[in-house]
C-alpha positions as CSV (number, residue, x, y, z in Angstrom):
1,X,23.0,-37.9,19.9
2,X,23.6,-36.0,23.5
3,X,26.3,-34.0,21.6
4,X,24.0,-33.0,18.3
5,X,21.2,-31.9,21.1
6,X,23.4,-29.9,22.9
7,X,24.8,-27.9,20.2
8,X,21.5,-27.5,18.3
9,X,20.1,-25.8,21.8
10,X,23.1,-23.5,21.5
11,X,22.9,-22.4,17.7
12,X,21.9,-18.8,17.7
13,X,18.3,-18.6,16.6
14,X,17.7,-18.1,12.6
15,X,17.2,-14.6,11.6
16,X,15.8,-12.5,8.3
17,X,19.0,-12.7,6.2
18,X,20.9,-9.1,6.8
19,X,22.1,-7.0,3.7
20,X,20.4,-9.5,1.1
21,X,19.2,-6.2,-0.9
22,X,20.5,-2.6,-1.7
23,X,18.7,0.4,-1.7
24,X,17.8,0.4,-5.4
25,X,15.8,-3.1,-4.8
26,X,14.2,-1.6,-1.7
27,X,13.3,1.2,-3.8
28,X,12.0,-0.7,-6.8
29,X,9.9,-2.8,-4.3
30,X,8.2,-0.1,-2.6
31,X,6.9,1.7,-5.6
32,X,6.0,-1.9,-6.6
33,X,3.8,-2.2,-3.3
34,X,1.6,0.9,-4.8
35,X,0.9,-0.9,-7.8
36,X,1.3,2.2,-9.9
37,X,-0.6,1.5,-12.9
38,X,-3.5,-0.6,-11.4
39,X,-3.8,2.5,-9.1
40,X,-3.9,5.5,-11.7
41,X,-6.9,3.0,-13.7
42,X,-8.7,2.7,-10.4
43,X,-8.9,6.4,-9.3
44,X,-8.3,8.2,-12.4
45,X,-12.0,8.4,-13.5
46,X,-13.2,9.1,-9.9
47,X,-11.1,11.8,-9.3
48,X,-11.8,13.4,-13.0
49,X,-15.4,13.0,-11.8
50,X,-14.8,15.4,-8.8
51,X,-12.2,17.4,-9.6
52,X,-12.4,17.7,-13.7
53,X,-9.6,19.3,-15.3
54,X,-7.5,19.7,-12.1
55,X,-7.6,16.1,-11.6
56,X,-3.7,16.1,-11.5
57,X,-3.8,19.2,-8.8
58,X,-5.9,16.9,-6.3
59,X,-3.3,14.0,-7.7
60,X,-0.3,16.3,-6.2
61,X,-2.3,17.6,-3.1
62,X,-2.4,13.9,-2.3
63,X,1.2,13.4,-2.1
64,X,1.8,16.3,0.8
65,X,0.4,13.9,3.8
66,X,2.1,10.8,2.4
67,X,5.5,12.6,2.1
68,X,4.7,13.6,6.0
69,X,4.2,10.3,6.9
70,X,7.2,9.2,4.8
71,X,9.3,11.3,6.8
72,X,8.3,9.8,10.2
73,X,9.1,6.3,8.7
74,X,12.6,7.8,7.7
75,X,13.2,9.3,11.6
76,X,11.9,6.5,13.1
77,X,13.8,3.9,11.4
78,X,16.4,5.3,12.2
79,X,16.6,4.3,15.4
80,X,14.9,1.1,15.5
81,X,15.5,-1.0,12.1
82,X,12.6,-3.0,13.2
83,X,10.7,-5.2,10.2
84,X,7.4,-4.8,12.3
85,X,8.2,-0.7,11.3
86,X,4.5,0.7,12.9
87,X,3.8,-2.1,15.4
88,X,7.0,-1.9,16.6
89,X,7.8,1.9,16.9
90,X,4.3,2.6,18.1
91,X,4.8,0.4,21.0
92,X,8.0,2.1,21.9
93,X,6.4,5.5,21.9
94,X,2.9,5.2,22.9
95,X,2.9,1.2,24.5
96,X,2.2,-1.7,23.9
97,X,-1.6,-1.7,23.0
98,X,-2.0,1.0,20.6
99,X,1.0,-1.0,19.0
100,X,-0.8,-3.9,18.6
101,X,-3.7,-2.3,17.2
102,X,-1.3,-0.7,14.7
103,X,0.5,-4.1,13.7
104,X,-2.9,-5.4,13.4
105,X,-4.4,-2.3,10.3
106,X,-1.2,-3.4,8.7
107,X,-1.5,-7.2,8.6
108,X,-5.2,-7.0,7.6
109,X,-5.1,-4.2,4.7
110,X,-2.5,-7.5,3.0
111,X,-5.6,-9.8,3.9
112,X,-8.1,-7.3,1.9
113,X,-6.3,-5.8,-0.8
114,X,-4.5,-9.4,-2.0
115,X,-7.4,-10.9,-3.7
116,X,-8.5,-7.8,-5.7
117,X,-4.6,-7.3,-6.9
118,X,-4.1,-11.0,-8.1
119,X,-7.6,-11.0,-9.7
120,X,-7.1,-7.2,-12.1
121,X,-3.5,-9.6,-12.8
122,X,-5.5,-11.7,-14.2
123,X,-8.0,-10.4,-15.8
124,X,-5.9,-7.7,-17.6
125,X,-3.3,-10.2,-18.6
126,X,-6.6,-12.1,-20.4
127,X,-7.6,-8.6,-22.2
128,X,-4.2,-8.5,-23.1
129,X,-4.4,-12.1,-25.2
130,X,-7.7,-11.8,-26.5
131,X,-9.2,-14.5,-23.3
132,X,-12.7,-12.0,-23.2
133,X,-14.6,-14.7,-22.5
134,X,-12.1,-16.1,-20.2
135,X,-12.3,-13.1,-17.6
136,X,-16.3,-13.4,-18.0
137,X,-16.1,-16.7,-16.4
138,X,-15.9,-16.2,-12.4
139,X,-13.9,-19.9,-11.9
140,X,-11.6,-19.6,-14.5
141,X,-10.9,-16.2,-13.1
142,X,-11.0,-17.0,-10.1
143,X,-9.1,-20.3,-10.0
144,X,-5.9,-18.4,-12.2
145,X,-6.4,-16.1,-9.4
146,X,-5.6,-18.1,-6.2
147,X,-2.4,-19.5,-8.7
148,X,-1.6,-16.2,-8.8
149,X,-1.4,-15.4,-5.2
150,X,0.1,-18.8,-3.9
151,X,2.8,-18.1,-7.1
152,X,3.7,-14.6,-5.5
153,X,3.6,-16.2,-2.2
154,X,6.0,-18.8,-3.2
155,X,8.3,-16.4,-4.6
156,X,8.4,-14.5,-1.3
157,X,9.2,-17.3,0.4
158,X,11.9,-18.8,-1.4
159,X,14.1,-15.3,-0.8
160,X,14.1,-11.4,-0.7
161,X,16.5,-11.7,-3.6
162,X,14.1,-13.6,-6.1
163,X,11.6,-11.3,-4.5
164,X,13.7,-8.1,-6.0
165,X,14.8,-9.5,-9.0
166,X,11.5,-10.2,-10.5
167,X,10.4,-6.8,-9.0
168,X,12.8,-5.0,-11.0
169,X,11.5,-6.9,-13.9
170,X,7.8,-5.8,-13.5
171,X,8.3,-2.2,-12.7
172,X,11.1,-1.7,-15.8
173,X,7.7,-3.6,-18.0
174,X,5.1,-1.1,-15.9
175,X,7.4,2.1,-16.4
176,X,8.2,1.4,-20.3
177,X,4.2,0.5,-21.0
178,X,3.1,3.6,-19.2
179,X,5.4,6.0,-20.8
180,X,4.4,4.8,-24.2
181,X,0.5,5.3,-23.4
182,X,1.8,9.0,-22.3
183,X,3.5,9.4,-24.9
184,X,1.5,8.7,-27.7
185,X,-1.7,10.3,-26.1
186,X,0.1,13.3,-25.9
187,X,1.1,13.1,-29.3
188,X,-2.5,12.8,-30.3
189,X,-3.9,15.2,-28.3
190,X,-1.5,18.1,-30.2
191,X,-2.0,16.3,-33.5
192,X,-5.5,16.7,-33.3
193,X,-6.3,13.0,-34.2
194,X,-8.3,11.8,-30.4
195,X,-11.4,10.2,-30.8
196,X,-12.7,12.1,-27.5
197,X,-13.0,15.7,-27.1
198,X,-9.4,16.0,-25.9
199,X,-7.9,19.4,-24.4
200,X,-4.5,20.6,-24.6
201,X,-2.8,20.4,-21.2
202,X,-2.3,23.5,-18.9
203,X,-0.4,24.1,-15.8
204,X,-3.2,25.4,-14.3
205,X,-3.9,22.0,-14.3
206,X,-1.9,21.7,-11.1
207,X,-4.2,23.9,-8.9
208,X,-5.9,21.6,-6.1
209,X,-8.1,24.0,-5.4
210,X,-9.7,24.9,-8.6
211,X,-12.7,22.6,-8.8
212,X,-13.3,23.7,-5.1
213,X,-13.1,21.9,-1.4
214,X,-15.2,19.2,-2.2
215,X,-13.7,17.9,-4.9
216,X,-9.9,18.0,-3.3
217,X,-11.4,16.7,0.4
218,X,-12.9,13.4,-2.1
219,X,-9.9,13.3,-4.0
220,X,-7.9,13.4,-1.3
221,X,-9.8,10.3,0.5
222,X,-8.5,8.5,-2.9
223,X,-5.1,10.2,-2.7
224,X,-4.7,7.6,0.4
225,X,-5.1,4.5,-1.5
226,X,-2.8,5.8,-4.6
227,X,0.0,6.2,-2.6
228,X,-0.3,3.2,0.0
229,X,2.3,1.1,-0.1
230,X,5.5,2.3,-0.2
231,X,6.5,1.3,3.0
232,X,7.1,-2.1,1.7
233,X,10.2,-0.9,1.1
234,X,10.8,-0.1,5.1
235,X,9.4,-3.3,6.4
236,X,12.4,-4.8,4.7
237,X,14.6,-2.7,6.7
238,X,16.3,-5.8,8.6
239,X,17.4,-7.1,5.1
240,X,18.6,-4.3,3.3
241,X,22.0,-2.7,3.6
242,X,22.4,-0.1,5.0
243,X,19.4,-0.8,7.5
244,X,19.6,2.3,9.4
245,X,19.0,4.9,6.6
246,X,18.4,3.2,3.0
247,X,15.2,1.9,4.1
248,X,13.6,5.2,5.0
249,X,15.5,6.9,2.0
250,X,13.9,4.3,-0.5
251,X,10.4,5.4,1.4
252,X,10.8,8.6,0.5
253,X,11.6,8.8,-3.1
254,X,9.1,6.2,-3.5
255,X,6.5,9.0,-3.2
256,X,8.3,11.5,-4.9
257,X,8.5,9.4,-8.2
258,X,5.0,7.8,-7.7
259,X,4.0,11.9,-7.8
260,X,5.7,12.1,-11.6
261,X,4.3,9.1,-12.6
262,X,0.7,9.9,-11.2
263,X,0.5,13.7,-12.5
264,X,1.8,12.5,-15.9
265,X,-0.3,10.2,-16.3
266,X,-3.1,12.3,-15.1
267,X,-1.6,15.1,-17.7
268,X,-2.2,12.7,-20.3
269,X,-5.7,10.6,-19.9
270,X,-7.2,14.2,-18.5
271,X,-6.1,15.7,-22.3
272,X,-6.7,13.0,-24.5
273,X,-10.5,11.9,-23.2
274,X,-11.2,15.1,-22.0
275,X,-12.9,15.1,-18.5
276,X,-16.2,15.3,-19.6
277,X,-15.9,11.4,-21.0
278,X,-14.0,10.9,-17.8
279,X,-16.6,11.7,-15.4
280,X,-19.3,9.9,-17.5
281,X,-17.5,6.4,-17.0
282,X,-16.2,6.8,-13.5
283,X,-17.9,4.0,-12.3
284,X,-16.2,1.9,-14.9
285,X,-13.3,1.9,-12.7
286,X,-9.9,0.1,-13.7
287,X,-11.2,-0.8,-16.9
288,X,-11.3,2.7,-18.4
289,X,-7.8,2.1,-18.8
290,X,-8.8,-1.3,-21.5
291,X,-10.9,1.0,-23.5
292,X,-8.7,4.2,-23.8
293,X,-5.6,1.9,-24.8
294,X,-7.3,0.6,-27.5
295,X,-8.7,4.2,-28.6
296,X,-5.1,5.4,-28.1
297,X,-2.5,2.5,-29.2
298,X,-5.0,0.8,-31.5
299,X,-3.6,-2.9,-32.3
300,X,-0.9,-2.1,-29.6
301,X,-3.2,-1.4,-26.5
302,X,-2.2,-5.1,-25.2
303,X,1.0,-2.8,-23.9
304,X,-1.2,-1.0,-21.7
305,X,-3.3,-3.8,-20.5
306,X,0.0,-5.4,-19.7
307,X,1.2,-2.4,-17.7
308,X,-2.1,-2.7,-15.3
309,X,-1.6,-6.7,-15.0
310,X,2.6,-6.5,-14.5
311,X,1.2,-3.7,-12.0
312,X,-1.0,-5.5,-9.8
313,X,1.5,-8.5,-10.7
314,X,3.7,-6.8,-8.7
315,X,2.2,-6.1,-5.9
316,X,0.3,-8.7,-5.7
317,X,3.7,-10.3,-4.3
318,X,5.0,-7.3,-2.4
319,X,1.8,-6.3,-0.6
320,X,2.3,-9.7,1.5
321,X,5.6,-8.5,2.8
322,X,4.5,-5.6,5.2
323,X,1.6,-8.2,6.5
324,X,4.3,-11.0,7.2
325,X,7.0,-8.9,8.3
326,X,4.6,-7.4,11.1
327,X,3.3,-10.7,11.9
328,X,7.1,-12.3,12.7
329,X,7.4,-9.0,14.5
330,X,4.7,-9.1,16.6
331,X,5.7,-12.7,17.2
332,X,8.9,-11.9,18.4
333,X,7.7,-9.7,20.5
334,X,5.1,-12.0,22.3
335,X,2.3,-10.2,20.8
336,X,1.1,-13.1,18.5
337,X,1.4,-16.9,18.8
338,X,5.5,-18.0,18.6
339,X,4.6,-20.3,15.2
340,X,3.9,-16.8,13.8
341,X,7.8,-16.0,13.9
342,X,9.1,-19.0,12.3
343,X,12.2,-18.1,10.1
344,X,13.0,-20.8,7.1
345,X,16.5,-21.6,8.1
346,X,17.0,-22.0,4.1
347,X,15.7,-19.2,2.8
348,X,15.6,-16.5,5.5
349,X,12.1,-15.7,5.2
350,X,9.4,-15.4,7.4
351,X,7.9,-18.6,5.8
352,X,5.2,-19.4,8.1
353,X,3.4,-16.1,8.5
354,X,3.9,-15.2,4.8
355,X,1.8,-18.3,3.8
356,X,-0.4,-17.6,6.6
357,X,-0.8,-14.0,5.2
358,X,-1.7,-15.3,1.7
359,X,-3.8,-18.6,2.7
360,X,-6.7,-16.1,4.9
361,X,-6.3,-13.7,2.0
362,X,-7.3,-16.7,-0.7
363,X,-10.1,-17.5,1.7
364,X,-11.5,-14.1,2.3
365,X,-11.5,-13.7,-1.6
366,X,-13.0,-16.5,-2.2
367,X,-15.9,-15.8,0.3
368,X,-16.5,-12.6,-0.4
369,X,-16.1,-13.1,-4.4
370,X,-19.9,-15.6,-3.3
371,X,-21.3,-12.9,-1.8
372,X,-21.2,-10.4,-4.8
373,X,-18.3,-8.5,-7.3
374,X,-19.6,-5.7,-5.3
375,X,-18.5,-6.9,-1.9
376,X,-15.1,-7.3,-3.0
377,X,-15.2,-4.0,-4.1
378,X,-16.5,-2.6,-0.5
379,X,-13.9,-4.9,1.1
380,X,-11.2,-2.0,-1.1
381,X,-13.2,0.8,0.3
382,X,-12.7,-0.2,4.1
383,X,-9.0,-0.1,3.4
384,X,-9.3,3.4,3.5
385,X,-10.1,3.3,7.5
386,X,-7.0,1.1,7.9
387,X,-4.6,2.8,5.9
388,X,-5.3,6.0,7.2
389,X,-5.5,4.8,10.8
390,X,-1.7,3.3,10.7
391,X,-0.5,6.5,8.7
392,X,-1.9,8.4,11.4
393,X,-0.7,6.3,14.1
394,X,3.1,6.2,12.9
395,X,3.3,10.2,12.3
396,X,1.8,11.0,15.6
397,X,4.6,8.1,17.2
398,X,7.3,9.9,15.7
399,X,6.7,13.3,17.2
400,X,6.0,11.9,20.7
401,X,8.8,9.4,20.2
402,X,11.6,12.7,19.7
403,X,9.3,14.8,21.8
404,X,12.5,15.8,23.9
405,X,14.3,17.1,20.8
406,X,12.1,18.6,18.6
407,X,13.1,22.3,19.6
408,X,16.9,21.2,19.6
409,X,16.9,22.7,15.9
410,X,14.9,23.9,13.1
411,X,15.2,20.8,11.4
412,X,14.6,18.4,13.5
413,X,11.1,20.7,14.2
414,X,9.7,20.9,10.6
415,X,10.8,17.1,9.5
416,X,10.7,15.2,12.5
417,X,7.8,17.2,14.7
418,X,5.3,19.4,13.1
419,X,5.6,17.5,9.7
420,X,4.3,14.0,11.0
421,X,1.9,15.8,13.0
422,X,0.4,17.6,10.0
423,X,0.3,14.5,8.6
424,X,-1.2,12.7,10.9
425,X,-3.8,15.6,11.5
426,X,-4.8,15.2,7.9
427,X,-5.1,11.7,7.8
428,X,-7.2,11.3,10.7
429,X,-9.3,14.0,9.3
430,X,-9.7,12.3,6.3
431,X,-10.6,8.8,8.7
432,X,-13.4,11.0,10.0
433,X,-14.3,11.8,6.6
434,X,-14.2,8.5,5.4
435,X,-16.4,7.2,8.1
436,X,-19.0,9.4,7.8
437,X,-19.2,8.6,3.7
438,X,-19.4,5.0,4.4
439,X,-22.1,5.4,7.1
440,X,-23.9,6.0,3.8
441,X,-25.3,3.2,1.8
442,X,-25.5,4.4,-1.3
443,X,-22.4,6.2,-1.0
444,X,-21.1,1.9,-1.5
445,X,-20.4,-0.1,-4.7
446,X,-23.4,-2.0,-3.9
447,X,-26.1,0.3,-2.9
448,X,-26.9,-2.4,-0.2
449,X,-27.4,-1.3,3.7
450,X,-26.0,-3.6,6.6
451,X,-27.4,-2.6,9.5
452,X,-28.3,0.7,8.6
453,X,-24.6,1.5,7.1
454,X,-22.4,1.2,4.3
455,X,-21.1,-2.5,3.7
456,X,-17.6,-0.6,3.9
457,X,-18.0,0.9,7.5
458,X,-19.4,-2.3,8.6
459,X,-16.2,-4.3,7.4
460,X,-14.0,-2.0,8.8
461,X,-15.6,-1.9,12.2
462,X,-15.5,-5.8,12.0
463,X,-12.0,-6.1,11.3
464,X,-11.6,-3.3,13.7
465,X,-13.4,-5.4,16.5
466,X,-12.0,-8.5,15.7
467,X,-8.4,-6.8,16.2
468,X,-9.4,-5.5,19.7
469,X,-11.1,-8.8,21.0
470,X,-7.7,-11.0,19.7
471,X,-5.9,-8.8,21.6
472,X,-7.9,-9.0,25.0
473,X,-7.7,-12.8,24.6
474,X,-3.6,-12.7,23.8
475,X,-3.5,-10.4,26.5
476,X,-5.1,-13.0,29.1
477,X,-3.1,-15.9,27.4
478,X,0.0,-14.6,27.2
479,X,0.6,-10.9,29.2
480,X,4.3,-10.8,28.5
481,X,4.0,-8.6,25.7
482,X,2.1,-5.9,27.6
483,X,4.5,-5.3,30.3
484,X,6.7,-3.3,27.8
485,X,6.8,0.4,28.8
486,X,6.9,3.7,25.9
487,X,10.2,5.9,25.7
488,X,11.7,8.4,24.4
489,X,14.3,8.6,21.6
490,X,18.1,7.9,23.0
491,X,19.8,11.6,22.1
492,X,23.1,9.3,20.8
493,X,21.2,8.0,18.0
494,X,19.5,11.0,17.2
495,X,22.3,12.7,16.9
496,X,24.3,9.8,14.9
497,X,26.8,9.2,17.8
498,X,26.3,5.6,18.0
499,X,24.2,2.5,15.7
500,X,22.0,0.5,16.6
C-alpha cells in the first residue's frame, strides 16, 4: 500500500489529451460554435429592417473586425498554446486582473447563450415533425431542452473526438440544407414563381454603406453576435495537432467561410421575400426562417427547419467548450478554485468544469424562462457587452503583447499591430454603442424598465459586477494568482526560432 501511494504521488498529473484532433475538426468545430444557420434566422430580418437591400453589404462589413480579432488569436497562439486563449494571453500582456475579467466574459457568454441554443434545437426539430403543439407547451419544451444540453454536455465529456465526429455530422447536415434553401430560392426568384415581391439580386447589394450609417453602425452591433464563436476552434489549441499554428489557422478561415455562407444566404432570403416583407416581420426573429421554407420548399421545408435545429444542435455542444476550457485554465492558474481544473483521467476532458458550465447554464434557463420568453431574449442581448468586451480585450493584448516588434517589418505591423488595434477600436466602439441602446427600455424585447434601464444593460452590468466582486474575494482567498507580472513577446518565437 506504502508502494502504490508513493508512485501515485509521483504520476505526472493528467492533462487534456495532445493531438486528439486535426485541423479540419478544429475547423469544423469553430464554424459549429457560430451556429450558422440559427444565426442567419436570428439576424436576417433585423438587419433587412435597417439596412434593406444591402442587407448582405452590412453582412460583409461585419466580418472586417472579426477577421482583426481573428488575427490576434492567430499571433497570439502562437506563442502560448494556452486552452484558456484570452484569460490566459491577456494576463501575460496586460496582468493578471484584466485577465481575469477577460476569462470571466468568456465563461459567462456559455452560461447565457446555452439555454436559448438547446431550446431553437428543439423547437425547430418539432416544426420539423409536425410536434406544433408540442413547442407551444413551455414543459415539454423546456424539459427536451435541459436533455438536450446535459446530452451535448455528456458528449463533451466523454472526448474531443466524439465531440468532432458528431460535429462533422451536423455541419455536413447544416451546409447541404442551407444550400438547397439557396438554391431553390434563387431558382424562384429568376423563374418568376415567389409568393413575395422578390427582386433579382445585384452586386450593389454588397455596398455597406448604401442604406446609410445608421443602418451599418445597427447592423454592425448584430454583425458581433453572427460571427461569435469561432474561437472554439482555438480554445482547443492544447488538443489539436499542430497546436502552435492549426488552431489559429482554423480561426481564421472560420470567418472567411462563415462570410460565404452569410452573404449567400443574405443574397438569397433578401431576393426571394423582398425586403419590404423582411422588415415587416423583423421581430418575428428565428422563425422567419419556418415560414419562408415552407413558402420556398413547400412539403420539403422540414430540410430547412432541420438546418436551424442541427445548427443550434451543434453548438449547443461546442459553445461549452470555450467556457470550460477557460475555467480549467484559470484553475490552473490559481485564478479559480483547484476542483475547477479536474481532468477525467479517462477521457481527457475537463469533466468537472464542463458540467459545471452546463449545470448553471440549465439553471439560469430555467429561471429566467419563469420570469418571461422575453427575458431570455434580453439575457441574448447582454451578450453583446461580453462578446465585444473579450474581442476587444484579446486584439488590444496582442498589439501590446509584440509591442517591441511591430516596426520590425511591414507585416508584422498591419497583421499583428494596427490590425488588432482597429479591431479592437471598433469593437469597443460598438460596446459604447451597445450600452447606450440598452440604457433604453424600449429599445428591449420586453419593453419593461429595471431601474430606469434596459433589462439587457442591467444583466450585463450584473454579470459584470458579479465577475469583479468573485475576483476581489479569490483575490483575498487565494493571492497566488495575482503575483504574475505582464511581458513581452520572446523575439525567438516570434521569429519561429524555437516552440514552445
Amino acid at each position: 500500500m506504502a508502494a502504490e501511494d508513493r508512485a501515485s504521488r509521483t504520476d505526472p498529473p493528467v492533462g487534456l489529451k495532445a493531438n486528439a484532433i486535426g485541423f479540419v475538426d478544429a475547423l469544423v468545430i469553430g464554424l459549429n460554435s457560430t451556429s450558422p444557420a440559427y444565426s442567419l434566422a436570428a439576424v436576417i430580418g433585423p438587419i433587412v429592417a435597417l439596412a434593406g437591400i444591402y442587407a448582405p453589404g452590412v453582412m460583409f462589413a461585419s466580418f472586417v473586425p472579426m477577421l482583426f480579432i481573428a488575427s490576434a488569436f492567430y499571433y497570439l497562439n502562437k506563442v502560448d498554446q494556452d486552452c484558456g486563449t484570452t484569460f490566459s494571453w491577456v494576463t501575460r500582456a496586460m496582468g493578471p486582473w484584466a485577465g481575469w475579467l477577460g476569462g470571466w466574459a468568456i465563461a459567462m457568454t456559455g452560461v447565457l447563450v446555452v439555454g436559448s441554443l438547446a431550446d431553437v434545437a428543439v423547437s425547430f426539430a418539432l416544426l420539423s415533425f409536425g410536434l406544433d403543439s408540442w413547442v407551444d407547451n413551455a414543459f415539454v419544451r423546456q424539459s427536451l431542452t435541459v436533455l438536450l444540453i446535459l446530452v451535448m454536455t455528456a458528449v463533451c465529456v466523454v472526448g474531443t473526438e466524439l465531440s468532432a465526429k458528431v460535429q462533422n455530422v451536423l455541419i455536413l447536415a447544416q451546409v447541404a440544407f442551407l444550400l438547397v434553401f439557396v438554391g431553390v430560392a434563387l431558382y424562384r426568384v429568376y423563374a418568376g414563381t415567389s409568393t413575395y415581391d422578390s427582386v433579382e439580386p445585384s452586386v450593389d447589394w454588397l455596398n455597406p454603406f448604401g442604406a446609410g450609417g445608421a443602418a451599418l453602425t445597427g447592423g454592425l452591433l448584430l454583425g458581433v453576435f453572427i460571427y461569435w464563436g469561432w474561437e472554439s476552434a482555438v480554445n482547443l489549441t492544447e488538443e489539436v495537432e499542430d497546436s502552435a499554428t492549426a488552431p489559429g489557422k482554423a480561426g481564421l478561415w472560420s470567418t472567411v467561410i462563415l462570410l460565404v455562407t452569410y452573404v449567400s444566404v443574405g443574397f438569397a432570403v433578401v431576393a426571394y421575400a423582398g425586403p419590404a416583407f423582411l422588415a415587416e416581420n423583423a421581430d418575428e426573429e428565428e422563425f422567419i426562417f419556418a415560414q419562408l421554407a415552407t413558402d420556398v420548399l413547400g412539403g420539403w421545408d422540414w430540410v430547412l427547419l432541420l438546418a436551424v435545429s442541427t445548427s443550434a444542435i451543434a453548438s449547443t455542444q461546442t459553445t461549452i467548450i470555450p467556457a470550460s476550457r477557460t475555467a480549467l485554465s484559470m484553475a490552473r492558474r490559481r485564478a479559480l478554485p483547484a476542483h475547477y481544473g479536474h481532468i477525467s483521467p479517462r477521457f481527457r476532458t475537463p469533466d468537472v468544469s464542463t458540467w459545471w458550465v452546463a449545470g448553471i447554464a440549465i439553471a439560469w434557463y430555467l429561471v429566467v424562462n419563469q420570469i418571461s420568453e422575453n427575458a431570455l431574449l434580453d439575457s441574448l442581448t447582454a451578450l453583446s457587452l461580453l462578446i465585444a468586451f473579450y474581442y476587444a480585450l484579446t486584439g488590444l493584448a496582442c498589439a501590446v503583447y509584440y509591442r517591441r516588434h511591430l516596426f520590425e517589418s511591414v507585416h508584422n505591423f498591419l497583421l499583428i499591430g494596427l490590425g488588432p488595434l482597429v479591431g479592437a477600436g471598433l469593437l469597443t466602439w460598438l460596446l459604447v454603442r451597445s450600452v447606450s441602446d440598452m440604457s433604453d427600455p424600449e429599445n428591449s424585447y420586453s419593453g419593461d424598465s429595471w431601474f430606469g434601464m434596459g433589462p439587457p444593460l442591467v444583466i450585463g452590468i450584473g454579470i459584470a459586477l458579479t465577475g469583479v466582486a468573485v475576483m476581489i474575494v479569490w483575490r483575498l482567498r487565494s493571492p497566488a494568482f495575482w503575483a504574475e507580472r505582464p511581458g513581452v513577446a520572446d523575439p525567438d518565437l516570434v521569429h519561429g526560432r524555437k516552440g514552445r
